[in-house]
C-alpha positions as CSV (number, residue, x, y, z in Angstrom):
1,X,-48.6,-162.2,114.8
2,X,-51.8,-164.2,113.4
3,X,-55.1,-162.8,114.8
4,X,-57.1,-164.7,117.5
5,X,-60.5,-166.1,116.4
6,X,-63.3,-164.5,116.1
7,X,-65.1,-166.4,118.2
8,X,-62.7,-165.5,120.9
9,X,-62.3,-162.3,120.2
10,X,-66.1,-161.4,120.5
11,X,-67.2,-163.6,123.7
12,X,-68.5,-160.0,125.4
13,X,-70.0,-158.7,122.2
14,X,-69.9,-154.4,122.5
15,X,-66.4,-155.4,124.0
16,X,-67.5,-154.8,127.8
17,X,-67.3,-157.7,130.2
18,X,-69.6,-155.4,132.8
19,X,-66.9,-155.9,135.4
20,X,-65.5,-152.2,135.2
21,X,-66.5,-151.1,138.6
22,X,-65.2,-154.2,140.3
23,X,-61.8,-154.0,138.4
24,X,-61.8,-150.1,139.2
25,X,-63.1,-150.7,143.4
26,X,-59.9,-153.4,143.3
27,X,-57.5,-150.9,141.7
28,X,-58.4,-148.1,144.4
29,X,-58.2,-150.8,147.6
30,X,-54.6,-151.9,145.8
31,X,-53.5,-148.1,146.0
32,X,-54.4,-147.7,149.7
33,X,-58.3,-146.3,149.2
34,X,-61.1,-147.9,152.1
35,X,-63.3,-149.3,149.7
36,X,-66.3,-150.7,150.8
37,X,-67.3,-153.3,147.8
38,X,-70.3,-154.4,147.6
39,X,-69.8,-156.0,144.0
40,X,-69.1,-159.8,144.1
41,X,-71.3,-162.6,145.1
42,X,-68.6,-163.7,147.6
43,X,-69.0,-164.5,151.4
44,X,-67.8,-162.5,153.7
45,X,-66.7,-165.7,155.7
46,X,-64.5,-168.3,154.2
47,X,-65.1,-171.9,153.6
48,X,-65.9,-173.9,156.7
49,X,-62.5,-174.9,158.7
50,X,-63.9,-178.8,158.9
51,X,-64.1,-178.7,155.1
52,X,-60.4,-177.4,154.7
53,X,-59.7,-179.6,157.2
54,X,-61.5,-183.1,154.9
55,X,-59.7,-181.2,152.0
56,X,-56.3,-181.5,153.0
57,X,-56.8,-184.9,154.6
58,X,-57.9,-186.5,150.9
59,X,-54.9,-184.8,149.6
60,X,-52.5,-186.0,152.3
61,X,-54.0,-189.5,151.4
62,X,-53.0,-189.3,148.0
63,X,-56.4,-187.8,146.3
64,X,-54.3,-185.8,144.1
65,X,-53.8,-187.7,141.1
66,X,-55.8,-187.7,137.9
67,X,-59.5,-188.3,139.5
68,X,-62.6,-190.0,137.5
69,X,-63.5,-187.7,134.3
70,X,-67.0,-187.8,135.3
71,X,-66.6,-187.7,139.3
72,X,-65.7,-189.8,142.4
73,X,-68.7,-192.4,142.4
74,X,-69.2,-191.3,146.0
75,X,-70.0,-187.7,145.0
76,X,-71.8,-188.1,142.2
77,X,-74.2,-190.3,144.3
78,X,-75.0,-187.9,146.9
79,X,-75.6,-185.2,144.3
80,X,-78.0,-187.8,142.8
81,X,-79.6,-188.1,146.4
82,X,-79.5,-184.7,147.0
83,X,-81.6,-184.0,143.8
84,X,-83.8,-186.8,143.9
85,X,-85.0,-185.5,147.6
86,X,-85.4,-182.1,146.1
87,X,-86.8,-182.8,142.8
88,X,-88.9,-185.8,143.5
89,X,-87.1,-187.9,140.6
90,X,-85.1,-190.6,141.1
91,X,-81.7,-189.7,140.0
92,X,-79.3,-192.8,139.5
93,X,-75.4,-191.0,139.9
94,X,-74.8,-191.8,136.3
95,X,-77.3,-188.5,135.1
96,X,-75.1,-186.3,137.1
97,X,-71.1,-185.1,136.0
98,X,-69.3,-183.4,138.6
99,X,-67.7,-179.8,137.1
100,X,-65.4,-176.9,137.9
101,X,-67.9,-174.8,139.2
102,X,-71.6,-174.4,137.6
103,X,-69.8,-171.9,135.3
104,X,-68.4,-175.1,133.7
105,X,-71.6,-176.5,134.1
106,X,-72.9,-174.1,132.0
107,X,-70.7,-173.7,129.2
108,X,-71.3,-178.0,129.1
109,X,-74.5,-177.8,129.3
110,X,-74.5,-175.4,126.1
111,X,-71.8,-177.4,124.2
112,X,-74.4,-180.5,124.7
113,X,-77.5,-178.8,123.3
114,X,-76.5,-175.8,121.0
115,X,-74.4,-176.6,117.5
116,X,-73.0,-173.4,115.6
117,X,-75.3,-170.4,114.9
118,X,-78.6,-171.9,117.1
119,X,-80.4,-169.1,118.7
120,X,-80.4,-169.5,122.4
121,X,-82.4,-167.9,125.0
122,X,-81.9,-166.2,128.1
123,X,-84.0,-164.1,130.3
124,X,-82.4,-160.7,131.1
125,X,-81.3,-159.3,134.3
126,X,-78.7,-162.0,133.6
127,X,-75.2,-162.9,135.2
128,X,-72.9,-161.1,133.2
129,X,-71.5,-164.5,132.4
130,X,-74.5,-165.8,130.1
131,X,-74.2,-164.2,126.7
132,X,-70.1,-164.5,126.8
133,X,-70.9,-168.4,127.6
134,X,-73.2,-169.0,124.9
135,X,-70.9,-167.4,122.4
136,X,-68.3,-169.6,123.2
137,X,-69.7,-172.4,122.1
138,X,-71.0,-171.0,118.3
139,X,-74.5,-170.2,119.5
140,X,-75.9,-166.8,119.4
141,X,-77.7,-165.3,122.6
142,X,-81.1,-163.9,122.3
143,X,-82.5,-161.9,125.5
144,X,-86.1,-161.8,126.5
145,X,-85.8,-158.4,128.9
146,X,-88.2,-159.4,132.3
147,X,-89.1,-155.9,133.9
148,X,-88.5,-154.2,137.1
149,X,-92.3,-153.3,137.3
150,X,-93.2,-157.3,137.2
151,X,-90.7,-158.5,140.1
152,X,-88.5,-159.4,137.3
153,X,-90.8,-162.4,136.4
154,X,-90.4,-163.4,132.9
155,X,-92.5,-162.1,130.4
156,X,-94.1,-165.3,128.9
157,X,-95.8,-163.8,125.9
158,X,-92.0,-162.3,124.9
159,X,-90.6,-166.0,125.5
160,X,-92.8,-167.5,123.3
161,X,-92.2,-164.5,120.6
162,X,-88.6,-165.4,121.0
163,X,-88.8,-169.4,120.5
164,X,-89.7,-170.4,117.4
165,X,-86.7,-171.9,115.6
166,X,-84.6,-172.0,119.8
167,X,-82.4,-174.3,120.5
168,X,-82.5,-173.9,124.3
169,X,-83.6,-171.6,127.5
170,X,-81.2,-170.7,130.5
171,X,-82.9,-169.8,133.3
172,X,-81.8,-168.7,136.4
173,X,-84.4,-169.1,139.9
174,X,-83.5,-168.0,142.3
175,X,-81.8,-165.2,140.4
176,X,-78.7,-163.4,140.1
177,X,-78.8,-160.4,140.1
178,X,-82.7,-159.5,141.2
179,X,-83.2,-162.1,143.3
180,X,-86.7,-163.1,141.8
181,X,-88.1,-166.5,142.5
182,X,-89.9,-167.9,139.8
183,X,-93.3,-168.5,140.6
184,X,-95.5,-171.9,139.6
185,X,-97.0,-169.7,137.0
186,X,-93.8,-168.4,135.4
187,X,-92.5,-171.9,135.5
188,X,-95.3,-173.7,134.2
189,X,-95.7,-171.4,131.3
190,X,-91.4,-171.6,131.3
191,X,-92.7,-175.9,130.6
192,X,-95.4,-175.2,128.1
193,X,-93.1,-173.1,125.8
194,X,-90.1,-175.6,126.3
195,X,-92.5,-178.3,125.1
196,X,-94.2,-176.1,122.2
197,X,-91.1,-175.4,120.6
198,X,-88.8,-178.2,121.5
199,X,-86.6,-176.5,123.8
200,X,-84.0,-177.7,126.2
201,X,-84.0,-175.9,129.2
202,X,-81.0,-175.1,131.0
203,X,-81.5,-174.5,134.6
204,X,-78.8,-172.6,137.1
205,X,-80.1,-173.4,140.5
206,X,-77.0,-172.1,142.4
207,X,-79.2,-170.0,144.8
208,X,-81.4,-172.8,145.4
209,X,-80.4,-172.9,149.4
210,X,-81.3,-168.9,149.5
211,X,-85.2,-168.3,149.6
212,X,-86.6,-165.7,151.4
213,X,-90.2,-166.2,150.1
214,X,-92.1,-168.3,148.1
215,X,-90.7,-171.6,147.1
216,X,-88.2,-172.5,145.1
217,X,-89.6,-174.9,142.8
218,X,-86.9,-177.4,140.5
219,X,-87.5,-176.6,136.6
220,X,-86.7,-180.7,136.1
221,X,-90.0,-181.3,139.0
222,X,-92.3,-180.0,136.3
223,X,-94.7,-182.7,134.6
224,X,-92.5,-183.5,131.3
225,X,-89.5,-181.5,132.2
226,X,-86.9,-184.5,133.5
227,X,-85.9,-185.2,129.8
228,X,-85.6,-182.1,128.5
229,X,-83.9,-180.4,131.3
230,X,-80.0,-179.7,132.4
231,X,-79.7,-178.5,135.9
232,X,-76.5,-176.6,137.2
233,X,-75.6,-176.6,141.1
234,X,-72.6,-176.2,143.1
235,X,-71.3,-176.1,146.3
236,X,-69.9,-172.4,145.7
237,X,-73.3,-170.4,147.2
238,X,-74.6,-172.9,149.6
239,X,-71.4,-173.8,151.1
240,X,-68.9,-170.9,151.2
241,X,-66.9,-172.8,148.5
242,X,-67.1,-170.3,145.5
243,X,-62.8,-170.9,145.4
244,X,-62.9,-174.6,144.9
245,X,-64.8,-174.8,141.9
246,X,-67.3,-177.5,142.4
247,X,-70.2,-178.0,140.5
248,X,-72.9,-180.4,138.6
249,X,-74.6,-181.1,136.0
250,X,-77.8,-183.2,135.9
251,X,-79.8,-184.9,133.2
252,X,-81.1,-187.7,131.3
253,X,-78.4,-190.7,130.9
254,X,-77.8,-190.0,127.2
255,X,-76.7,-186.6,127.1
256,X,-74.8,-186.7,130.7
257,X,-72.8,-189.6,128.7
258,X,-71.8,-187.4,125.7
259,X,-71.0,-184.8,128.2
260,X,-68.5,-186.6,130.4
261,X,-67.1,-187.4,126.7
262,X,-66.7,-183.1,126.6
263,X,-64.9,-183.4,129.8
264,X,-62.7,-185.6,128.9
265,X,-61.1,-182.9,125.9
266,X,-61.8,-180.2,128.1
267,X,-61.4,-180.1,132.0
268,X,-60.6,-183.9,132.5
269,X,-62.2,-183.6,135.7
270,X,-61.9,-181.8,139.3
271,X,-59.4,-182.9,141.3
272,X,-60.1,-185.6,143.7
273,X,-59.3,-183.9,147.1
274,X,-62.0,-181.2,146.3
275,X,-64.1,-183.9,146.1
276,X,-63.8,-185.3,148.7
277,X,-64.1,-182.3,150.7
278,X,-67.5,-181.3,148.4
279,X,-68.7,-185.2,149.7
280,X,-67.9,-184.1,153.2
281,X,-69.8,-180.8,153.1
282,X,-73.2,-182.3,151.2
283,X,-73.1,-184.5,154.6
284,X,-73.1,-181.4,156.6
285,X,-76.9,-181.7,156.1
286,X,-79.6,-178.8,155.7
287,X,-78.6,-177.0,159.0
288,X,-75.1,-176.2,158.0
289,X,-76.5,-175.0,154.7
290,X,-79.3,-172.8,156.7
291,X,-76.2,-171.5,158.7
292,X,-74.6,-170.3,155.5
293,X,-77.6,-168.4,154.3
294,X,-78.8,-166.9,157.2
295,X,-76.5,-163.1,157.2
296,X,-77.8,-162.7,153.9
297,X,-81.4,-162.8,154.6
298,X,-80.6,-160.9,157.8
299,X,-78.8,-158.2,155.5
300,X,-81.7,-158.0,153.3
301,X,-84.1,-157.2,155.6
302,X,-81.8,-154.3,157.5
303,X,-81.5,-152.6,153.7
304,X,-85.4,-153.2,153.0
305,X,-86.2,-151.2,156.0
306,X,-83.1,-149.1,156.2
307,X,-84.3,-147.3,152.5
308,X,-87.5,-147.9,153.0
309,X,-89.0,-144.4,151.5
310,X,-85.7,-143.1,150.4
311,X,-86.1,-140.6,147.5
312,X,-84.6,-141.7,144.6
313,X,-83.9,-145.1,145.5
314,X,-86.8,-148.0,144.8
315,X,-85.2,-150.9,146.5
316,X,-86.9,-153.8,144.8
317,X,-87.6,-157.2,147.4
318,X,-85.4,-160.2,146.4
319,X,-87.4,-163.3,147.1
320,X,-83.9,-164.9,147.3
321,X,-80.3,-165.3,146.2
322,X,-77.5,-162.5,147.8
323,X,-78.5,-159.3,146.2
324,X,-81.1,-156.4,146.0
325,X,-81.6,-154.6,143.6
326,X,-82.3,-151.0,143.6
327,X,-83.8,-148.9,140.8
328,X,-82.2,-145.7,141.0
329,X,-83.9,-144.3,137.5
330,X,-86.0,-141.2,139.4
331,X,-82.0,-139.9,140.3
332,X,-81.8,-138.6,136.4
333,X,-78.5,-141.1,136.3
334,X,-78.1,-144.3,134.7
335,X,-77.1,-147.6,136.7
336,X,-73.1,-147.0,135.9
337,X,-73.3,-142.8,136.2
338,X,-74.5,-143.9,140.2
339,X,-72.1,-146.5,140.5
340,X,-68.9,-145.1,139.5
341,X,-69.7,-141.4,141.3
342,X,-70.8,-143.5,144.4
343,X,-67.2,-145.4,144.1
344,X,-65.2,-142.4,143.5
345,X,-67.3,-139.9,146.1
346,X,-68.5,-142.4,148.9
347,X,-66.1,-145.7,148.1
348,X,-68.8,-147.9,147.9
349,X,-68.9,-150.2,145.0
350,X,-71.8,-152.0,143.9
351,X,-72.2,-153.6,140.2
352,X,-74.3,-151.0,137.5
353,X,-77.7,-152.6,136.3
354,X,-76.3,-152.6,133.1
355,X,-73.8,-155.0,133.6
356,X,-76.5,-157.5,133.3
357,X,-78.3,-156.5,130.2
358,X,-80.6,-153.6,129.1
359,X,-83.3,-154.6,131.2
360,X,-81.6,-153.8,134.0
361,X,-80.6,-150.5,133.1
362,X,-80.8,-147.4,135.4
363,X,-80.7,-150.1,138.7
364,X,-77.8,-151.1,140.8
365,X,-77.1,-154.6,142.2
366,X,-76.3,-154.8,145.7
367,X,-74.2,-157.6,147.2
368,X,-75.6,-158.4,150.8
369,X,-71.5,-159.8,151.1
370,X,-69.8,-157.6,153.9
371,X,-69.7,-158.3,157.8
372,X,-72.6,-156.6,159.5
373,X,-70.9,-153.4,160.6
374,X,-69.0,-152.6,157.4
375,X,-72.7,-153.6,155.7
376,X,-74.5,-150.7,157.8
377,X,-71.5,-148.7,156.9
378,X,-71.8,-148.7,153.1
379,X,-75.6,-148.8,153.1
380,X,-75.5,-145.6,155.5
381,X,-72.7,-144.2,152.6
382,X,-75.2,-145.3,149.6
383,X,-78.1,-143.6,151.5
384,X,-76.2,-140.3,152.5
385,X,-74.7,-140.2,148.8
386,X,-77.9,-140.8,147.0
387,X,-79.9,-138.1,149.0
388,X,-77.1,-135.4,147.9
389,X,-78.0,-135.8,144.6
């Protein structure tokens, strides 16, 4: 049979997605083994029963034809509102294209800024996602490591190494997986470089509803930003509503135009009963957002204090976002030696640092994602398993 392409065929690069403990935890629940998984950046309560309940009402109605390429009007105005509140721009709705998910919005967002072989940047710790989605559009990924020892702020003086000849920046604040916040410095600096070296900036803002401390500042609200930014949202984090793929991109006029053009030959839209039910949930308002958040920052707190001191563990503060991150380096094992013996001798799963780059290497990512109980469970487990060693 013919090959595939080679750009298909080398989206992960080495050939490892970084999913092997979350494929391995689902394979030992699927044979009968308790696993407690602590892996995914998934809820550990469903989408809101009012939201179902506006979703299957549209679709009832009829919203299940072909809906508009670039969103329902409706939609993309209250994203437009939502970001001009937050942003302090006015966004008109014609800057913002509704997407499947901001992992849509992303690979978009690349397509409209990268042609083939322009260097791209990202910061590592990165989703596992990142380097995959800027291969698939003909760029080539080029990772600036931020360190454990700094909070996981980026290292400026390596970005601007790095940018000469760059295309464009993905940033992520707050992050996945170390749960920094980028501060005003980091951000500004973030600005100066994108303006130095003609960068666009591509900004995932997923976690935006999940602060824990600081602020989280909008890369677009930065003096001279607007035009040269792409910001990513969704619904999935700050709603419970990772499952109906809803997302957005945001931007200047002219490039949001050549992007619905994209959608058109790729996704041709999101279908209009998700829509509607994404409309319904933005008008839920900040409390039932606040609502959403609130186990994980409850959950973060219970493992702060519960390892506070443990040897071999250095849990490191996320500032926001669903995870912490533990550096587990003074063990003697790396990231995925800790995380496959603590699946296969404690059944905890957690995600190996190195799933998200080499900066992240010899650290675990920890998902704040299970019910209370079963949460003091596993962290009791990861504890327990971690002082054996």
């Amino acid at each position: 049979m013919p090959a595939p392409s080679t750009r298909i065929s080398t989206l992960t690069g080495d050939g490892d997605d970084g999913w092997g403990i979350f494929y391995r935890a689902r394979a030992m629940t699927a044979a009968g083994r308790r696993v407690l998984d602590l892996t995914i950046g998934e809820h550990d309560v469903g989408t809101d029963a009012a939201i179902l309940a506006e979703m299957h009402r549209a679709a009832m109605a009829g919203h299940t034809g072909y809906a508009t390429v670039p969103g329902i009007p409706t939609l993309r105005r209250a994203v437009a509102e939502r970001l001009s509140a937050r942003h302090g721009l006015a966004y008109g709705p014609e800057q913002v294209l509704i997407v499947p998910g901001a992992q849509g919005g992303l690979f978009a967002a690349h397509h409209a800024t990268c042609d083939e072989g322009d260097r791209a940047l990202l910061i590592a710790p990165h989703y596992t996602t990142y380097p995959g989605t800027i291969r698939a559009v003909g760029a080539r990924p080029v990772v600036v490591a931020a360190k454990s020892e700094d909070g996981f702020q980026p290292d400026l003086l390596a970005l601007a190494r790095a940018a000469p000849g760059a295309r464009t920046l993905l940033i992520n604040s707050p992050n996945n997986p170390t749960g920094a916040v980028y501060s005003d410095a980091s951000l500004s600096g973030i600005a100066r470089i994108a303006a130095d070296h003609d960068l666009w900036v591509i900004s995932d803002e997923v976690y935006d509803t999940q602060v824990w401390a600081g602020q989280h500042r909008p890369m677009a609200s930065l003096p001279g930003m607007a035009a040269r930014t792409l910001t990513v949202g969704s619904l999935s984090k700050s709603h419970a509503m990772t499952g109906s793929r809803l997302g957005w991109v945001a931007g200047s006029e002219p490039v949001i135009a050549r992007m619905i053009t994209l959608a058109t030959h790729t996704t041709y839209g999101v279908p209009g009963y998700i829509q509607e039910a994404g409309l319904f949930a933005l008008r839920q308002g900040p409390a039932f957002e606040a609502a959403i958040a609130a186990p994980f920052l409850r959950r973060r707190d219970r493992l702060m204090a519960r390892l506070a001191g443990q040897p071999g563990l250095r849990a490191i503060p996320p500032q926001g976002a669903m995870y912490v991150m533990l550096d587990v380096r003074a063990t003697g094992l790396s990231g995925e030696d800790f995380a496959a013996r603590l699946l296969e001798e404690a059944g905890v799963a957690v995600m190996p640092g190195e799933s998200f780059g080499a900066a992240a290497a010899g650290h675990l990512r920890v998902a704040l994602t299970l019910p209370d109980r079963e949460f003091e469970e596993a962290i009791t487990r990861l504890s327990d398993f971690a002082a054996s060693l």
